[in-house]
Kinemage of the C-alpha trace (Angstrom):
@kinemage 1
@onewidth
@group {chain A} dominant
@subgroup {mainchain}
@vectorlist {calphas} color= white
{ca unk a 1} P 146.801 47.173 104.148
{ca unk a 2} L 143.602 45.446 102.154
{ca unk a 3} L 143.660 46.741 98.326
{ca unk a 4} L 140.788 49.772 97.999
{ca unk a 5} L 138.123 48.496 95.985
{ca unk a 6} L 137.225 50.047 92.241
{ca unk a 7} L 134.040 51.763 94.246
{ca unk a 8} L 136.515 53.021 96.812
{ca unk a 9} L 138.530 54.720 94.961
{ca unk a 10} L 138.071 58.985 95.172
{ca unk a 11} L 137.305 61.356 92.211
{ca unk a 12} L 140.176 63.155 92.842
{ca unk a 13} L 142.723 59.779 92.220
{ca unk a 14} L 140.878 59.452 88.935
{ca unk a 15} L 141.442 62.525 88.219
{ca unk a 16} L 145.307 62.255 89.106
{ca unk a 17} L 146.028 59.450 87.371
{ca unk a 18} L 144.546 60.922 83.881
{ca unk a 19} L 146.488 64.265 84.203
{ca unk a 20} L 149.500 61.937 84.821
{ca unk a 21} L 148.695 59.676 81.772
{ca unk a 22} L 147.978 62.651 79.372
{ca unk a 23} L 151.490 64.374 80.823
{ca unk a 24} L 153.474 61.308 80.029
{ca unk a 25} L 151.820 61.382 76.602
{ca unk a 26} L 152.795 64.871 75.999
{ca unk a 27} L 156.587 64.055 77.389
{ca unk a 28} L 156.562 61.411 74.304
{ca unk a 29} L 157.289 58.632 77.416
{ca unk a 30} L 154.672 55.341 77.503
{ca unk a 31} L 152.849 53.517 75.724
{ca unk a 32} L 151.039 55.422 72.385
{ca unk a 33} L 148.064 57.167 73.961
{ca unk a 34} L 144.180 56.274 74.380
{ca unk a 35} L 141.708 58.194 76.405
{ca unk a 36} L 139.967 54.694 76.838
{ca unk a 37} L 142.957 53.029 78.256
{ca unk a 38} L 142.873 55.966 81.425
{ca unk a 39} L 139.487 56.616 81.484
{ca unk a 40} L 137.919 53.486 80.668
{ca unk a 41} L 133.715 53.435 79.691
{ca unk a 42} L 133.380 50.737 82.525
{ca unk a 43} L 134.887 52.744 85.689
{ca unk a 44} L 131.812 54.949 86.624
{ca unk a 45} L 134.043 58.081 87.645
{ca unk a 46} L 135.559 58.377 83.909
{ca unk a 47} L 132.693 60.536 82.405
{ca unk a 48} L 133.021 63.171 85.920
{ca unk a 49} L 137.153 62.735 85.709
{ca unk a 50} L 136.922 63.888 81.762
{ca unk a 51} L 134.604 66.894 82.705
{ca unk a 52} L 137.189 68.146 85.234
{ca unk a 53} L 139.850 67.515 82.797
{ca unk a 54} L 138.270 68.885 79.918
{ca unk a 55} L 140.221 69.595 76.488
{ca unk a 56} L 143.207 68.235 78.171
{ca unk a 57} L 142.112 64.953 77.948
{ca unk a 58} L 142.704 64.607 74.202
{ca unk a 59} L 145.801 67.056 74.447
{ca unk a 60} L 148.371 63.978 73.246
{ca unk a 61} L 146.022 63.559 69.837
{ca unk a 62} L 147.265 67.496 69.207
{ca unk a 63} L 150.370 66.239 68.999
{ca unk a 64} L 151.680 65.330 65.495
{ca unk a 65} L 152.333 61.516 65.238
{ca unk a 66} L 152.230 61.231 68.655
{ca unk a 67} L 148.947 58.851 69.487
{ca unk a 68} L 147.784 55.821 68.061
{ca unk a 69} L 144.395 56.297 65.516
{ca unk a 70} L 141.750 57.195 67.619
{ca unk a 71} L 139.248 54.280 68.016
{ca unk a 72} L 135.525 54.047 69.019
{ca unk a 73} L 136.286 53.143 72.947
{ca unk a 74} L 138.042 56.756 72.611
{ca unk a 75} L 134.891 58.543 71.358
{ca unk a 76} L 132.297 57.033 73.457
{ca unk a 77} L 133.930 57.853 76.549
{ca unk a 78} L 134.153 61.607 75.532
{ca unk a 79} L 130.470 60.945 74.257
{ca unk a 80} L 129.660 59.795 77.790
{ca unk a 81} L 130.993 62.816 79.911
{ca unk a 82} L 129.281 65.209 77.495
{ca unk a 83} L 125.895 63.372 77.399
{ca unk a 84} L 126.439 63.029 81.147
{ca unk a 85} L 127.521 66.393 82.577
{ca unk a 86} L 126.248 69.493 80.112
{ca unk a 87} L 126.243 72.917 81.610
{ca unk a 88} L 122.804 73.469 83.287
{ca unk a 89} L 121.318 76.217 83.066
{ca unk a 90} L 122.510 78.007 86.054
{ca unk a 91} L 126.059 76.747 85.116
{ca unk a 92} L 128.697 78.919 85.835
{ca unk a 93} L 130.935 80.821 83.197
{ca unk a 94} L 134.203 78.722 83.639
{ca unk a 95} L 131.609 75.629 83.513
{ca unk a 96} L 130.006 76.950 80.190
{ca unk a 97} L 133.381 77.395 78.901
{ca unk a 98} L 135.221 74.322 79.902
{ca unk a 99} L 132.248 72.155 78.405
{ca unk a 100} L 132.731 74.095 75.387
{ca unk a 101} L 136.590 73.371 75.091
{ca unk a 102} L 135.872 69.735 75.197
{ca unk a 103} L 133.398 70.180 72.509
{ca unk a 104} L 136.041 71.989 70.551
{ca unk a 105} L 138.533 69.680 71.126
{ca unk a 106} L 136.574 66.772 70.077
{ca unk a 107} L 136.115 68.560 66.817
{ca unk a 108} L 139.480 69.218 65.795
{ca unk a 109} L 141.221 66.362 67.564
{ca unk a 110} L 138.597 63.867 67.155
{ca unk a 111} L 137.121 65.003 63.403
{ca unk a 112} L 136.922 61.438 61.774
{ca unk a 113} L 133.585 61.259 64.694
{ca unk a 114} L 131.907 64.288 64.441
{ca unk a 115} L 128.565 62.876 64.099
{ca unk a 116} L 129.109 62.297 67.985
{ca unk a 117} L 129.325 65.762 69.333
{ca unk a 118} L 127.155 68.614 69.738
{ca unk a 119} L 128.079 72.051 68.264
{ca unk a 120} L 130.016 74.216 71.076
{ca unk a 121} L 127.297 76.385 73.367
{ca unk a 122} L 127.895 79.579 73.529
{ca unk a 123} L 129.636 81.188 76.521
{ca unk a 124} L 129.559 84.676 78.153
{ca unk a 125} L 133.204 86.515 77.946
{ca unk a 126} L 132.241 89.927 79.073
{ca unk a 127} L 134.266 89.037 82.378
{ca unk a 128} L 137.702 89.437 80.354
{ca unk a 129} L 137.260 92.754 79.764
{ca unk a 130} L 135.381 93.035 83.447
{ca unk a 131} L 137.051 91.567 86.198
{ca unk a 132} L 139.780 93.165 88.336
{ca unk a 133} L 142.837 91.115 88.067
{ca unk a 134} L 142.857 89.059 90.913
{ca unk a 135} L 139.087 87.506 89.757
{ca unk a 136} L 140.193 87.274 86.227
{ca unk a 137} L 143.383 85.212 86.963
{ca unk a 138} L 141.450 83.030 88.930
{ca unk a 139} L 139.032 82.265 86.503
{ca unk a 140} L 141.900 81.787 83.706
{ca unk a 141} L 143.744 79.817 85.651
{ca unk a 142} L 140.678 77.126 85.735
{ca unk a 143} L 140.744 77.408 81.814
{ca unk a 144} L 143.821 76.078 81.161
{ca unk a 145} L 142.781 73.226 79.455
{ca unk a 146} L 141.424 75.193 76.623
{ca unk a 147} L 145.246 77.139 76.079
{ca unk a 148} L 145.595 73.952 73.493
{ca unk a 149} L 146.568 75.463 69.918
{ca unk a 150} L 143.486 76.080 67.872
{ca unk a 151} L 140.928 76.341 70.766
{ca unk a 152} L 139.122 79.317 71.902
{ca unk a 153} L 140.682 81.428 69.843
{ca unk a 154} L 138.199 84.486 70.567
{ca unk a 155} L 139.060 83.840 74.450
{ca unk a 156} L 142.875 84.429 73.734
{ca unk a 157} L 142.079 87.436 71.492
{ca unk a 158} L 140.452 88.918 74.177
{ca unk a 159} L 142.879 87.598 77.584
{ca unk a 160} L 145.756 88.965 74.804
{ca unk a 161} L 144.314 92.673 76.150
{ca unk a 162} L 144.894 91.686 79.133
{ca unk a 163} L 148.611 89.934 79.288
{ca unk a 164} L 149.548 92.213 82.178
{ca unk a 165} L 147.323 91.513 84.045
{ca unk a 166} L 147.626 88.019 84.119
{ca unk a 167} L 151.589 88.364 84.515
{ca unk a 168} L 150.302 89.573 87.826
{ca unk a 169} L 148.397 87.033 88.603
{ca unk a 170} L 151.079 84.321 88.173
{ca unk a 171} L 153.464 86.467 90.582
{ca unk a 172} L 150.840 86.518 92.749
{ca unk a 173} L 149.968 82.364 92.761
{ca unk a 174} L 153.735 81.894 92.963
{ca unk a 175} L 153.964 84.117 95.870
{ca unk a 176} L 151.002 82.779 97.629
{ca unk a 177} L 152.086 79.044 96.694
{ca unk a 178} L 149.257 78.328 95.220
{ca unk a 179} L 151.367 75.966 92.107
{ca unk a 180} L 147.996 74.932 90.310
{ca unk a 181} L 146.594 78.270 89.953
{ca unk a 182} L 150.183 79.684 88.960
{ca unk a 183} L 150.673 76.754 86.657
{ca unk a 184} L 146.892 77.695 84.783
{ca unk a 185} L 148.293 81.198 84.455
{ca unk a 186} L 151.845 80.272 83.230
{ca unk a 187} L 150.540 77.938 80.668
{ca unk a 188} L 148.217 80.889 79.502
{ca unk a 189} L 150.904 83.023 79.176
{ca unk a 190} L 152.537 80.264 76.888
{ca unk a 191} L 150.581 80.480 74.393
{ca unk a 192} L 149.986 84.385 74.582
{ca unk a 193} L 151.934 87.027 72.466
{ca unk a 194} L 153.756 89.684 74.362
{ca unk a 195} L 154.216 88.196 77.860
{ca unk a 196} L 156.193 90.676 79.793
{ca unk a 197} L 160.302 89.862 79.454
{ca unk a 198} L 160.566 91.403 83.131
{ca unk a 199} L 158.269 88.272 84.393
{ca unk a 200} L 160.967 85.237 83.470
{ca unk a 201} L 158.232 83.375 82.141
{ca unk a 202} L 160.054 79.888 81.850
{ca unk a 203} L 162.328 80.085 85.163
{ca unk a 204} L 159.015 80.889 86.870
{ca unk a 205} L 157.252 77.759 85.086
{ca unk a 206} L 160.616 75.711 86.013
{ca unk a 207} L 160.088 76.727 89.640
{ca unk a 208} L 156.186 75.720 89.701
{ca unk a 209} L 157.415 72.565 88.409
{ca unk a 210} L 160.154 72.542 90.631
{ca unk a 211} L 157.718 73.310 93.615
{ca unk a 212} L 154.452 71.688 92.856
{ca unk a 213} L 154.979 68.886 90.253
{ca unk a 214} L 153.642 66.432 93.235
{ca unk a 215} L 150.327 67.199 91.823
{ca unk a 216} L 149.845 65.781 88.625
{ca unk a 217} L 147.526 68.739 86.920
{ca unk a 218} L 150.827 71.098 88.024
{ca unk a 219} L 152.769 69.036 86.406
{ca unk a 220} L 150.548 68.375 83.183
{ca unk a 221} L 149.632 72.020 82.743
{ca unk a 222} L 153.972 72.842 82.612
{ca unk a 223} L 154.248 70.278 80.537
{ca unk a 224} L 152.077 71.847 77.742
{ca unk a 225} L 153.269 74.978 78.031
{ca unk a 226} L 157.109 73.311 77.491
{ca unk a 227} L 155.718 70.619 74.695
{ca unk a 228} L 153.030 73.535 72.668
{ca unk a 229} L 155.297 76.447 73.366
{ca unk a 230} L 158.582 75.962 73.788
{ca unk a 231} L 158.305 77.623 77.231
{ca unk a 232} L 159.418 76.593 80.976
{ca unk a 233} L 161.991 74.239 80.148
């Protein structure tokens, strides 16, 4: 088979191969981490692939010792996919939000560069409260990037209210085999007080592991919840 060319090469690979880079990072395996060395300024794709991946991107500099210092490569690619992809004004909530966990993320984990990144928009979060619980896990489940200690902490004040519901929600994704959205939800729950004892929070993150670790955002998004939490191990 001829080797794909750079050009050739899908969104969705890109995309892949950063959620497996930051998951090794988190496991403590590899090489120390830098966002430039899997999403490097030169590949055209990087700024879209660090959009999609959000806060998770710079997950491994949460971790104490863990990453080497973060150099200038490191900020300008998160500079890039900010400049680059900024919620328009018809942007959706989860798109609102997940540009503002970046933004967050580039302040705490990135603070030696501040100069480089806007202050956080504001986002709507009268869905919380709103949706029915089948919506609202859905939409949680696509901000699990932003379940990294310190971020959003008004968003888990207010999903705290709603722990039940969400518990419901990952039955329902496990059920329905549907391993990323159950593996969003689990890692929520993670990092939430008070998840139900009845729901077997880290045999059910096991199995999503277990079932759907072939993609890597499954397998990053059980990762955190084991390395941040303690849970799913």
């Amino acid at each position: 088979m001829a080797e794909q060319t750079q050009g050739a090469v899908p969104l969705s690979a890109v995309i892949a191969d950063a959620a497996t880079g930051v998951a090794l990072a988190l496991r403590g395996e590899g090489d120390p981490y830098a966002l430039s060395s899997i999403l490097r300024q030169s590949d055209a794709l990087a700024p879209a692939a660090l959009r999609v991946l959000g806060a998770d991107a710079l997950a491994p500099y949460a971790v104490e010792h863990r990453g080497a210092p973060v150099g200038a490569d490191d900020e300008e690619v998160v500079r890039q996919a900010l400049t680059a992809y900024p919620p328009g004004a018809d942007a959706s909530d989860i798109s609102v939000w997940s540009y503002r966990g970046l933004v967050e993320a580039s302040h705490v984990f990135l603070p030696g560069s501040a100069r480089h990144w806007p202050p956080p928009p504001e986002a709507a979060a009268g869905w919380v409260e709103a949706d029915p619980w089948p919506k609202l896990s859905h939409r949680v489940s696509q901000l699990a990037a932003l379940a990294l200690p310190g971020l959003a902490p008004g968003l888990a004040e207010q999903l705290a209210a709603r722990t039940d519901d969400l518990a419901r929600g990952f039955v329902r994704a496990v059920r329905r085999r549907d391993w990323l959205q159950a593996a969003g939800l689990g890692r929520w729950l993670a990092r939430l007080p008070d998840a139900p004892q009845t729901l077997g929070l880290d045999s059910g993150l096991a199995f999503v592991r277990q079932m759907g670790g072939g993609d890597p955002r499954v397998a990053l998004h059980v990762v955190a919840a084991q390395r941040f939490y303690g849970r799913g191990w």
